[in-house]
C-alpha positions in Angstrom: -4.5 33.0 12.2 -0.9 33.5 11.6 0.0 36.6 9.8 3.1 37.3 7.6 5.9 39.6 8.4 9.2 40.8 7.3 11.8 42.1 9.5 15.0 44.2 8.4 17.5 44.9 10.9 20.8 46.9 10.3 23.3 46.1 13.4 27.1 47.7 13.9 29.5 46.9 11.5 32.1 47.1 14.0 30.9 43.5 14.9 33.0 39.9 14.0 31.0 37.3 11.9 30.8 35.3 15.4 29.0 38.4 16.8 26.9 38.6 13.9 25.4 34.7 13.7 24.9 35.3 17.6 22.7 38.4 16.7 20.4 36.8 14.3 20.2 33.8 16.2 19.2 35.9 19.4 16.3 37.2 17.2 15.7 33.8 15.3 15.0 32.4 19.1 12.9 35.0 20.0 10.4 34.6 16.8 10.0 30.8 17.2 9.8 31.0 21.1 7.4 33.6 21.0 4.9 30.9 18.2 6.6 32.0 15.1 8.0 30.1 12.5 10.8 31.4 9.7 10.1 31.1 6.2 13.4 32.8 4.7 16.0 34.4 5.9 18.8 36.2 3.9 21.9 38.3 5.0 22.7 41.2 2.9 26.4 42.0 4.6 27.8 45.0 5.1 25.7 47.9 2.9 26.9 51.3 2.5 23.6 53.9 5.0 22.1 56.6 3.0 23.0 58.8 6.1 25.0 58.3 9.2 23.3 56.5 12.0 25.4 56.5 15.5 28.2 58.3 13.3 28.7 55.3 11.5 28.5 55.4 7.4 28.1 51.2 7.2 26.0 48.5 8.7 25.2 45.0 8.5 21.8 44.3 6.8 19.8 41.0 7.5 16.0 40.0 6.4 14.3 37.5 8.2 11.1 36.3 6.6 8.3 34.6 9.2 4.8 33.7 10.0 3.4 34.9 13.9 0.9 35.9 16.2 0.4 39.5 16.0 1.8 40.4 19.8 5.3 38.7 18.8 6.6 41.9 16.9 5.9 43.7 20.5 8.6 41.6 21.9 10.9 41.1 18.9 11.0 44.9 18.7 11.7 45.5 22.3 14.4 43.1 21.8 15.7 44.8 18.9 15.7 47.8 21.4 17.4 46.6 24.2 20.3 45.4 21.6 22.9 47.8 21.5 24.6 46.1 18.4 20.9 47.2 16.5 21.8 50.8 15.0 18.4 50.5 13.4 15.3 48.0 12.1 11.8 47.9 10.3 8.8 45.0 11.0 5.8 44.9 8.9 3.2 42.8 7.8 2.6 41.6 4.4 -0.3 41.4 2.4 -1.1 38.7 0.3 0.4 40.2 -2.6 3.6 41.2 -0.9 3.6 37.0 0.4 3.3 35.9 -3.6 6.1 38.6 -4.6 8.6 37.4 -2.1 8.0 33.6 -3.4 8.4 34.3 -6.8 11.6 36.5 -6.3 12.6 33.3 -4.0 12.2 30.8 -6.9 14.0 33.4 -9.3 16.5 33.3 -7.5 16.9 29.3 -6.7 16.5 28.8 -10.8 19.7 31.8 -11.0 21.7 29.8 -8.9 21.0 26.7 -10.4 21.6 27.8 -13.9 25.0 28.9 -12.3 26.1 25.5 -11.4 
């Protein structure tokens, strides 16, 4: 039984875009190597902290949405760990209800952007 999680992770703004779309695919690869598969995924860009973290004010936020075996978020957290460009992150798993919230908010959002066209 695969469970759901949700992953935040905030990494350096000093970083390029390049940088960046290496990052999430370093922890992309990890998930689905490790028997996960990704539902969403949505990057969130440079966000203003609440506090300073490593003295810096900003960071870039991305979400990664996925289904996996409980000991993956071990080994995606100690990656996150050993990542210096990761100033800080949060895993958890979703309930049920959490699962049908995200979907719905997923489908607002796809009827938004298609009303905008």
């Amino acid at each position: 039984m695969l469970n759901h999680y949700e992953t935040v992770f905030i990494a350096t703004p000093v970083l390029s875009e390049n940088q960046m779309k290496e990052a999430v695919q370093k922890f992309k690869k990890v998930i689905t190597d490790k028997g996960g598969e990704i539902i969403h995924e949505e990057n969130w860009g440079l966000k203003k902290l609440s506090y300073p973290i490593q003295k810096k004010s900003t960071g870039f936020y991305y979400l990664i949405e996925f289904k996996g075996p409980g000991e993956l978020i071990e080994q995606l957290e100690i990656q996150y760990r050993r990542d210096e460009r990761i100033i800080r992150f949060l895993t958890f798993r979703m309930d049920k209800y959490a699962v049908q919230y995200a979907e719905k908010k997923r489908k607002q959002k796809e009827t938004e952007k298609i009303q905008e066209d």
